[in-house]
C-alpha positions as CSV (number, residue, x, y, z in Angstrom):
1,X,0.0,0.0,0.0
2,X,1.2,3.6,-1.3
3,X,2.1,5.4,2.0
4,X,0.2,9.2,2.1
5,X,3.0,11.9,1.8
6,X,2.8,14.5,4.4
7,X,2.4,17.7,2.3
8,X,2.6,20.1,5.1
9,X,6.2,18.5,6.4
10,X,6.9,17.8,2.3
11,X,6.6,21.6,2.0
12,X,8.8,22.4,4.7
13,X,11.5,20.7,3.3
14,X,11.3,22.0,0.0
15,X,11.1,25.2,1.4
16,X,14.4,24.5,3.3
17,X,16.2,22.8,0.2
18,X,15.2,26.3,-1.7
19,X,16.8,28.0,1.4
20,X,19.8,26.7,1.0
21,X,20.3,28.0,-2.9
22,X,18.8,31.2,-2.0
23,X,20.9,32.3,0.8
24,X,23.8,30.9,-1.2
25,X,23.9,33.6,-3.6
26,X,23.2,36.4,-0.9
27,X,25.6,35.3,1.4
28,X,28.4,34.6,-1.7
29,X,27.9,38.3,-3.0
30,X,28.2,40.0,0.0
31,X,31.1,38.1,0.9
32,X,32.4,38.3,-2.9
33,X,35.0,41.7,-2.3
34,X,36.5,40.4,0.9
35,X,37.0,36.9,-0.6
36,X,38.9,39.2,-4.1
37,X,40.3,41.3,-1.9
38,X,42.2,38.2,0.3
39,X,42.6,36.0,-2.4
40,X,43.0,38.5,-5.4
41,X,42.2,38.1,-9.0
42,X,39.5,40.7,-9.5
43,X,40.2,40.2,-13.2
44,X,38.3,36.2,-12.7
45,X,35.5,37.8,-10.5
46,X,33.0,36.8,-13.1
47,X,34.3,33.1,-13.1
48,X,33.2,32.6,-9.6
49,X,30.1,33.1,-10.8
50,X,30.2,31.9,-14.0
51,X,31.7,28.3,-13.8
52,X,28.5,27.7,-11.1
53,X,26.3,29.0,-14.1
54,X,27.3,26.8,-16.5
55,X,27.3,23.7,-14.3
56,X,24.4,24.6,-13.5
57,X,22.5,25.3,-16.3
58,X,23.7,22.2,-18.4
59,X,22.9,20.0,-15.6
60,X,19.6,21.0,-14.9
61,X,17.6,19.9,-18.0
62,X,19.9,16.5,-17.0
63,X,18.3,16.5,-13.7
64,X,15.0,17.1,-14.9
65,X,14.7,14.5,-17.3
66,X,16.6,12.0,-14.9
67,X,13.5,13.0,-12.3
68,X,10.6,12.5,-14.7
69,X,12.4,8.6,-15.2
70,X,13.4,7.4,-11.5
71,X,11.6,9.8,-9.5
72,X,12.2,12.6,-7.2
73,X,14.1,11.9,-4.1
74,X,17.0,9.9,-5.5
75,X,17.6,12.4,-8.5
76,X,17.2,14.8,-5.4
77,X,19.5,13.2,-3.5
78,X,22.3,13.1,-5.2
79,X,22.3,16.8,-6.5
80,X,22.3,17.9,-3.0
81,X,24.9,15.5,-2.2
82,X,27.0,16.9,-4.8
83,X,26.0,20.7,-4.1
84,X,27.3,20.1,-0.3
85,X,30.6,18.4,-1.4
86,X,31.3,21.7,-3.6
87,X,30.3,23.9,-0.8
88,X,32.7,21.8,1.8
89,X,35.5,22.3,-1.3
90,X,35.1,25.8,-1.6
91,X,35.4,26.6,2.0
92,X,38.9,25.4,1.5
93,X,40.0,27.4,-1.5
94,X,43.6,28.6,-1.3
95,X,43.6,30.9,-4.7
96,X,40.8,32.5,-6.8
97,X,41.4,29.6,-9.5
98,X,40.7,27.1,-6.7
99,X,37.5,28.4,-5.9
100,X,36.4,28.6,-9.9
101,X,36.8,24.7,-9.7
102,X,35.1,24.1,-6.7
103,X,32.1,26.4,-8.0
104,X,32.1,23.9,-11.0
105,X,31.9,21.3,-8.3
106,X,28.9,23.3,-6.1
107,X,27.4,23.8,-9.9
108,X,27.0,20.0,-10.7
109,X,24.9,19.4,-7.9
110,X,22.7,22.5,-8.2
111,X,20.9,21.8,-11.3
112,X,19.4,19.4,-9.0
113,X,17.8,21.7,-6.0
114,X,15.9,24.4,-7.4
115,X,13.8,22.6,-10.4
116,X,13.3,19.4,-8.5
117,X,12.2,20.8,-4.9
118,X,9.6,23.0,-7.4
119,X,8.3,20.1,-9.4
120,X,7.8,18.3,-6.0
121,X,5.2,21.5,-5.2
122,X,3.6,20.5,-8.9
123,X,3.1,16.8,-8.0
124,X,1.7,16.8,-4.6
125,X,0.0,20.6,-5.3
126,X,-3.3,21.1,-7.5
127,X,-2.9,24.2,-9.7
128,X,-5.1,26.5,-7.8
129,X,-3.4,25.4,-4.5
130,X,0.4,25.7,-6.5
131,X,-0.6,29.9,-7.5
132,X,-1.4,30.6,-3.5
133,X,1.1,28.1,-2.6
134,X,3.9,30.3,-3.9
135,X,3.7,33.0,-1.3
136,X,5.0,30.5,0.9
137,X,7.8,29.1,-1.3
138,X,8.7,32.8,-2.4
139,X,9.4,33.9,1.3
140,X,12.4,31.5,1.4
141,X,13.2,34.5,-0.7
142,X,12.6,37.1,1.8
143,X,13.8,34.9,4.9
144,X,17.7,34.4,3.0
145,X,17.4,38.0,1.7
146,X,17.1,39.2,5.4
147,X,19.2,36.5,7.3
148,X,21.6,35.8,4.6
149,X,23.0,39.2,4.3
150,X,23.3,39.3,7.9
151,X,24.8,36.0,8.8
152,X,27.3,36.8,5.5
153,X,28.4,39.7,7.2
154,X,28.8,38.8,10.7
155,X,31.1,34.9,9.0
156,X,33.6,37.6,6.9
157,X,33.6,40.2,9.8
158,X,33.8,37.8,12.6
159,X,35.0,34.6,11.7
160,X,35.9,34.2,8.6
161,X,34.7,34.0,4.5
162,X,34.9,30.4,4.2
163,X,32.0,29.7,6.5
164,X,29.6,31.4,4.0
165,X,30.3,28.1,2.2
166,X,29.9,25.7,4.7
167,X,26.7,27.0,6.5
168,X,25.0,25.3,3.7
169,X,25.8,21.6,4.8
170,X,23.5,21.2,8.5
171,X,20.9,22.7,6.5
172,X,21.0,20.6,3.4
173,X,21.5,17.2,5.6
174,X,18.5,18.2,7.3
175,X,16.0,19.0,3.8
176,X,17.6,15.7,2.8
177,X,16.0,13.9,5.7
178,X,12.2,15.4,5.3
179,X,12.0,14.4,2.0
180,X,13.5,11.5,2.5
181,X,10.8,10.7,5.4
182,X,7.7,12.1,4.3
183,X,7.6,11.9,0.6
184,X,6.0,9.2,-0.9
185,X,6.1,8.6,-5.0
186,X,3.8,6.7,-6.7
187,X,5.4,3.4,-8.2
188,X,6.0,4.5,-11.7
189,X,8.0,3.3,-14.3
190,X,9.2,5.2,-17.7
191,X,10.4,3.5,-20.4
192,X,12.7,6.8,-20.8
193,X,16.3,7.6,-21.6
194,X,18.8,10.4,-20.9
195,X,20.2,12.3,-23.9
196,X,24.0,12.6,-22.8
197,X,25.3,13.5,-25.9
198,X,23.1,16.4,-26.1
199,X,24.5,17.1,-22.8
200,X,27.4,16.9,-23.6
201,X,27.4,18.9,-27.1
202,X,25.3,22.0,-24.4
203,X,28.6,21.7,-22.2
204,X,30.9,22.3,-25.1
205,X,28.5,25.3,-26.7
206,X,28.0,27.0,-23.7
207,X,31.8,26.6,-22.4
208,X,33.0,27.9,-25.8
209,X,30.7,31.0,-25.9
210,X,31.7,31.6,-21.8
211,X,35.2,31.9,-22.4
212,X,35.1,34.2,-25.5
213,X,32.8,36.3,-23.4
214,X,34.8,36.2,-20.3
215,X,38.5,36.1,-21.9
216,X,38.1,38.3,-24.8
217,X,39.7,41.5,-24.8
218,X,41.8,40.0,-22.3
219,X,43.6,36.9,-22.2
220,X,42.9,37.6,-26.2
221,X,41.9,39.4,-28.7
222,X,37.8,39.0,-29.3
223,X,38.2,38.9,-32.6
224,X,41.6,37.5,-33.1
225,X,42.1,34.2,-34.5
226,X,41.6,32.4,-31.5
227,X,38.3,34.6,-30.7
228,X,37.1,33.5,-33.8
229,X,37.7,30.2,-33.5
230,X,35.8,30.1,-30.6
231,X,32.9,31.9,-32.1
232,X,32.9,29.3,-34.8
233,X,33.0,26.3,-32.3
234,X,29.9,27.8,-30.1
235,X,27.5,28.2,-33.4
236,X,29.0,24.8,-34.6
237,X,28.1,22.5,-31.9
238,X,24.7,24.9,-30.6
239,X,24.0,23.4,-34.4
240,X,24.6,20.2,-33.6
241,X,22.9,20.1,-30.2
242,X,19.2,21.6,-31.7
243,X,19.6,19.3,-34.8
244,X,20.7,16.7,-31.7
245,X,17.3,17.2,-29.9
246,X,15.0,17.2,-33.0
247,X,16.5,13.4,-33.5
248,X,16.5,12.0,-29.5
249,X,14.1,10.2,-28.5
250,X,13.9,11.3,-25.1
251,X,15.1,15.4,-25.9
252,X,17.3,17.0,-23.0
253,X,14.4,20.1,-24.0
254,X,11.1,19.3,-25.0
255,X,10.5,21.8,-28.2
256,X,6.9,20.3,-28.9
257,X,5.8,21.8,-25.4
258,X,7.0,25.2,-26.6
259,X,4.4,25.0,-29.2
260,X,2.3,26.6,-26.2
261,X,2.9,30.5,-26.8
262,X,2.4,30.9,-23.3
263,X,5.7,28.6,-22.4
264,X,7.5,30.1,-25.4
265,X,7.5,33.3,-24.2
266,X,7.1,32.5,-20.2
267,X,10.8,30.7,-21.2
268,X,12.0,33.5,-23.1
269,X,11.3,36.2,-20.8
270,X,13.0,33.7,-18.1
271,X,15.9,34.1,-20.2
272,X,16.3,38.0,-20.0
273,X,15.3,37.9,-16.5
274,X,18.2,35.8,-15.5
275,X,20.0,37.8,-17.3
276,X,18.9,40.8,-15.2
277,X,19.2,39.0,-12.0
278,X,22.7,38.2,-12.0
279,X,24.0,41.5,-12.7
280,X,22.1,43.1,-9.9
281,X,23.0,40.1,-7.5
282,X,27.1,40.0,-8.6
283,X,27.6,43.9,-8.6
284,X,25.5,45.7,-7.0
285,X,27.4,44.9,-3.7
286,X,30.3,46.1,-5.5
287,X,29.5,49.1,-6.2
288,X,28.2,49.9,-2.9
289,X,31.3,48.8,-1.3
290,X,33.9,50.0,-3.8
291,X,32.4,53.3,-5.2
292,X,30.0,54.2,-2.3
293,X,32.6,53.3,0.5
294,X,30.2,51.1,2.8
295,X,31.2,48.0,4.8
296,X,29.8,44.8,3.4
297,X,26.6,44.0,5.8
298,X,25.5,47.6,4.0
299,X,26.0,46.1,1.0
300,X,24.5,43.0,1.3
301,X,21.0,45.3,2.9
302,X,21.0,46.9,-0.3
303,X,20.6,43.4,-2.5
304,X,18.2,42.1,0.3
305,X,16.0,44.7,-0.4
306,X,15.5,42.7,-3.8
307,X,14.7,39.3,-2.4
308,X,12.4,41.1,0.2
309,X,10.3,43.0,-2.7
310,X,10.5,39.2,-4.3
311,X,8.5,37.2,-1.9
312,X,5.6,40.4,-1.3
313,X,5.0,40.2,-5.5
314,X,4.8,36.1,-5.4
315,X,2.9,36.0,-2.9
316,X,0.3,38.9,-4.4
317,X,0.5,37.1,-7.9
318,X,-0.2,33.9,-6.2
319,X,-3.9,35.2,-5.4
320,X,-4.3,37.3,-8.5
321,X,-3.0,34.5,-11.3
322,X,-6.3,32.2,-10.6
323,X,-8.6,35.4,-11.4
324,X,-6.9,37.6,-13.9
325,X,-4.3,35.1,-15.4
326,X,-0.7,35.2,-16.5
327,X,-0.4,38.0,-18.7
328,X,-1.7,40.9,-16.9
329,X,0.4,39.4,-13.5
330,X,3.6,39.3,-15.6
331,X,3.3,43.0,-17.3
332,X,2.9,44.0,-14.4
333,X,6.0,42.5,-13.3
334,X,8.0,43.6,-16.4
335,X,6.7,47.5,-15.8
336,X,8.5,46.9,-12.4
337,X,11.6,45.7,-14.0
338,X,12.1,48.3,-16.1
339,X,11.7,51.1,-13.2
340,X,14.1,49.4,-11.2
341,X,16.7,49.1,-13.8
342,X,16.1,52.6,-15.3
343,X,16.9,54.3,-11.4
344,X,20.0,51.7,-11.3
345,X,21.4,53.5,-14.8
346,X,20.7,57.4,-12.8
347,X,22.5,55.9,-9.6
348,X,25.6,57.9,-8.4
349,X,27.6,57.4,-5.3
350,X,26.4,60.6,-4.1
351,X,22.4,58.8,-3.8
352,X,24.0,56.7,-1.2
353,X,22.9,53.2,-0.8
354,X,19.2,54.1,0.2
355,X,18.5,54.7,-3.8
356,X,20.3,51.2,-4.3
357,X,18.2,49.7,-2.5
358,X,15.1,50.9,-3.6
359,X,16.1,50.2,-7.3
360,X,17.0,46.9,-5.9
361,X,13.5,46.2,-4.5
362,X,11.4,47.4,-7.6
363,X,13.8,44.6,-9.5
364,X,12.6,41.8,-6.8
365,X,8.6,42.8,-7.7
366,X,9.4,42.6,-10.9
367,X,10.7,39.3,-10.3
368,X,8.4,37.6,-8.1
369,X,5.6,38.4,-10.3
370,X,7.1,37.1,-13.1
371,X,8.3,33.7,-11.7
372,X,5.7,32.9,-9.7
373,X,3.3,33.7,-12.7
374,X,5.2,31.5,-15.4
375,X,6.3,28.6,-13.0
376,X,2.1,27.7,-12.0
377,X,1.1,28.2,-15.7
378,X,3.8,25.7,-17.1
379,X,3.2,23.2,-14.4
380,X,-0.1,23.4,-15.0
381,X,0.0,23.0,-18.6
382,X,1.8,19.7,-18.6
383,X,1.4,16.1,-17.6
384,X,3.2,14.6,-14.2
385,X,5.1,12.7,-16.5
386,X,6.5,15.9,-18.8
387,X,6.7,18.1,-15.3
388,X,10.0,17.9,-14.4
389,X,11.4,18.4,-17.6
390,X,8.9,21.2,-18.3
391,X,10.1,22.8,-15.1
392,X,13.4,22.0,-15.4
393,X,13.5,23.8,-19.0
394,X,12.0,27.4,-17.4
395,X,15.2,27.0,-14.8
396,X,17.6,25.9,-17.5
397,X,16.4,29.6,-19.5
398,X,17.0,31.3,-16.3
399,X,20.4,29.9,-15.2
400,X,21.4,30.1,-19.3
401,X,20.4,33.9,-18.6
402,X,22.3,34.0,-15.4
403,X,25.4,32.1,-17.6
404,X,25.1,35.0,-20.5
405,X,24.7,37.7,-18.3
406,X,27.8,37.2,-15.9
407,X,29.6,36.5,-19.1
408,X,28.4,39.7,-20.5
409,X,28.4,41.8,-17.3
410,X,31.9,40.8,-16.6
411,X,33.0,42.0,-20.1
412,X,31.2,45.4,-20.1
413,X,33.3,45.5,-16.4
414,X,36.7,44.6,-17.4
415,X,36.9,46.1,-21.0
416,X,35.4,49.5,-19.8
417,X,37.9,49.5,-17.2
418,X,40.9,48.6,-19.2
419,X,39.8,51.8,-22.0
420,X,39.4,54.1,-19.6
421,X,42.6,53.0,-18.0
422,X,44.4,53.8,-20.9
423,X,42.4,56.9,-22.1
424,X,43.6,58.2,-18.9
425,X,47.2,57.1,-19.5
426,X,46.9,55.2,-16.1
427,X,49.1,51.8,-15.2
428,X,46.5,50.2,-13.4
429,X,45.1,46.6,-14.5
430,X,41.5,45.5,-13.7
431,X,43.5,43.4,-10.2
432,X,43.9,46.6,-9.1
433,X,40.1,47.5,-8.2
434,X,40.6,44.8,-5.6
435,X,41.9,47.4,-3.2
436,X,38.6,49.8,-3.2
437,X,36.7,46.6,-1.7
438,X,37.4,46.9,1.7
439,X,37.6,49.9,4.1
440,X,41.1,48.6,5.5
441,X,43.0,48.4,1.9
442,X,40.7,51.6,0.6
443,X,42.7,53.5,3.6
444,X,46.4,52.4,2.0
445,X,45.6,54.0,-1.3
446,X,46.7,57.4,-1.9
447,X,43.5,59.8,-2.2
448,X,44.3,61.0,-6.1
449,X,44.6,56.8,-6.8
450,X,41.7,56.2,-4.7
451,X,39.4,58.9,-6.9
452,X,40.8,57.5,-10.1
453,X,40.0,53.8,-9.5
454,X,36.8,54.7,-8.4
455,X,35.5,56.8,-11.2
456,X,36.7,54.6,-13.1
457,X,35.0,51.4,-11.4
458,X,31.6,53.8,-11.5
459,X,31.9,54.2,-15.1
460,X,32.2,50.6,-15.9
461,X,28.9,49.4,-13.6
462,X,27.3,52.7,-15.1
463,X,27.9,50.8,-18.7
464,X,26.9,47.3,-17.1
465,X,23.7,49.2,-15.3
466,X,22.4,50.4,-18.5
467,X,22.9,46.8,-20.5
468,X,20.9,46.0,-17.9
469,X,17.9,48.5,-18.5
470,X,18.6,47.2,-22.4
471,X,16.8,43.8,-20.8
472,X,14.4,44.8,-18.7
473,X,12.7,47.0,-22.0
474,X,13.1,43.7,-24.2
475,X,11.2,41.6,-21.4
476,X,9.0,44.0,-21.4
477,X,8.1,43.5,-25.0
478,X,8.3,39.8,-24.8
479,X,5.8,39.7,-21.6
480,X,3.2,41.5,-24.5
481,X,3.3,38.8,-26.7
482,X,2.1,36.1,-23.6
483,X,-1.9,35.5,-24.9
484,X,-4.3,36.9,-22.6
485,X,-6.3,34.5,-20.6
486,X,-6.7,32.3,-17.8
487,X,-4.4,29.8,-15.9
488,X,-5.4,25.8,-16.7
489,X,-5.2,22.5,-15.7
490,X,-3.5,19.6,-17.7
491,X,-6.3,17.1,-17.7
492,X,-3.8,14.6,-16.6
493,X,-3.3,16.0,-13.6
């Protein structure tokens, strides 16, 4: 006999599964300068972010198909498993290149937490519960915006960075255990297979575009020969992987399902919105610490006022979905985006980190009532049997946003600084922003190279702020073409 699965204990621990990847990337960005600043390399600041992208987002749509065949909790399991290992490595990092490889490590197992704890919500949650059932799962949001910050602060101030890595593992352990107790699958078998190879072509594309993004202009010119020749390996292979998952029986992404305008575009504005979110998240903290001379904990209050504005929209579009439907929630959402982005590109250090914050929180309603409006309509519009991989899809357009836009970010950051380095006939390179980061290396700096970094570090997230805006105004006309209407249930719910 099936044993009943305890939905209000089920929900707990998804809630504290999502906890630990939220608070993961408040507590890593507000910790981000003082880990540059002690183990330098501002020049691969991006990387820490990025190699945990691509991970990430390749293994995801892995995940999510490998759910949909064997079931939840074991696929569940052993992303976890693998996300705590990473976060144990890269408490031990010695170097900045160190830490890149054990963010590969923490990336593996990550694909696994977000999409799979949400696609538990979809099994054991009808669609009408799933849209009011968000307010709770979005204030994991506002719960790691507020303690994560804090608890970030008080490890690097008081302790020491490498502890914003390892508070994960208790935590994880324990969300391990309540799933493991109280959910209870139904006996299912698929006769399904994993497309590895268009994994593995995905890992090649996306690896090849990184590092002419990242690199270029830098280690190399972006279009010198061997710029090109990475340009020509990314459209090669991204080639081969589409023409790869027309042929698979068992697709890594499901393009028949994207037939339905609603998940074309709910996906596609998924990708420009993880592209938003992972500038704000990587350097806003930055700028409040390098250009606007506040201490980290300030920082990280300025990017929790994001993830607190997150968890109020969710939880408002959770009642409003069921009665007006997903396209009047999500405009709504996009107008938000684009205020908030907009005040980011008039910030100056002179605003102070008040103004951050605000532009921050009109970012996080933008956010919550996008996510929470396409996440219940795709569930809902799919079988159990296509949910995971339908879910997993949406993330895998978000973390590919989050992939492209650290990529792109950290370009617009380093080339910017490099020209106006040399338009100012200075003999700084990029390394040398590390020493704005924190107050104690600020105070070694003589004051005319302390104004010149800076304006020059304002300039180049001035350039990245309005890239940003360029996003929010093309989600904005993507949310236009979602067709009006009402949210629905897949019959074979």
């Amino acid at each position: 006999m099936q044993k009943e699965t305890k939905r209000p204990l089920v929900l707990a621990a998804v809630m504290l599964a999502m906890f630990v990847g939220a608070v993961e990337a408040t507590i890593v960005t507000t910790a981000m300068p003082t880990i540059a600043s002690e183990l330098g390399g501002f020049s691969r600041y991006s990387w820490i972010f990025s190699s945990y992208l691509l991970m990430s987002t390749v293994t995801v749509l892995i995940y999510g198909k490998l759910a949909d065949v064997f079931g939840r909790k074991p696929i569940f399991f052993v992303g976890l498993t693998i996300f705590l290992i990473g976060s144990i490595l890269c408490g031990f990092a010695g170097s900045m290149e160190q830490l890149i490889i054990y963010r590969l490590v923490q990336g593996i197992g990550a694909g696994a937490v977000m999409p799979i704890a949400t696609t538990i919500v979809g099994d054991i949650y009808s669609t009408e519960e799933r849209a009011k059932i968000q307010g709770y799962l979005s204030s994991v949001w506002g719960i790691s915006a507020v303690s994560g910050p804090v608890i970030g602060g008080l490890l690097v101030q008081y302790v020491n960075w490498q502890f914003v890595f390892w508070v994960n593992v208790p935590l994880g352990i324990l969300a391990m255990a309540g799933i493991f107790f109280f959910l209870h699958e139904p006996k299912e078998t698929h006769n399904a297979s994993v497309d590895y190879r268009g994994a593995v072509l995905l890992t090649i594309a996306l690896s090849s575009i990184l590092v002419w993004l990242v690199e270029g202009g830098q280690a190399f010119g972006r279009f010198s020969l061997i710029g090109l020749l990475l340009l020509a390996v990314s459209a090669v292979i991204f080639f081969l992987f589409f023409r790869q998952e027309q042929l698979a029986k068992d697709p890594l992404i499901s393009f028949s399902i994207w037939k339905n305008p609603i998940i074309l575009y709910a996906n596609l504005v998924s990708l420009t919105t993880g592209v938003i979110l992972i500038g704000i998240s990587s350097y806003l903290p930055t700028y409040v610490s390098g250009v606007m001379e506040q201490k980290a904990i300030i920082a990280g209050f300025a990017l929790t006022a994001m993830s607190i504005g997150w968890p109020l929209a969710s939880s408002l579009a959770g009642h409003l979905l069921i009665r007006f439907g997903p396209f009047l929630v999500s405009f709504a959402g996009g107008i938000s985006l684009v205020v908030g982005s907009m005040m980011f590109v008039f910030m100056n250090a002179g605003l102070g980190p008040i103004w951050a914050a605000c532009s921050s929180f009109f970012i996080g309603v933008g956010m919550g009532l996008t996510n929470t409006s396409f996440i219940v309509t795709i569930q809902g519009a799919v079988s159990r049997t296509q949910r995971g991989s339908a879910t997993a899809a949406n993330m895998f357009m978000k973390n590919f946003g989050n992939t492209i836009g650290a990529s792109v970010f950290g370009a617009i950051l380093n080339g910017t600084l490099l020209t106006y380095f040399a338009a100012e006939k200075l003999t700084y390179s990029v390394d040398n922003v590390n020493s704005l980061l924190t107050e104690e290396s600020r105070s070694l700096i003589p004051i005319k190279e302390l104004v010149s970094l800076q304006t020059g570090l304002e300039n180049s997230l001035h350039w990245v702020y309005i890239a940003i805006a360029f996003f929010a105004w093309i989600s904005l006309l993507l949310i236009l073409r979602i067709p009006r209407g009402k949210v629905y249930e897949h019959v074979d719910n």
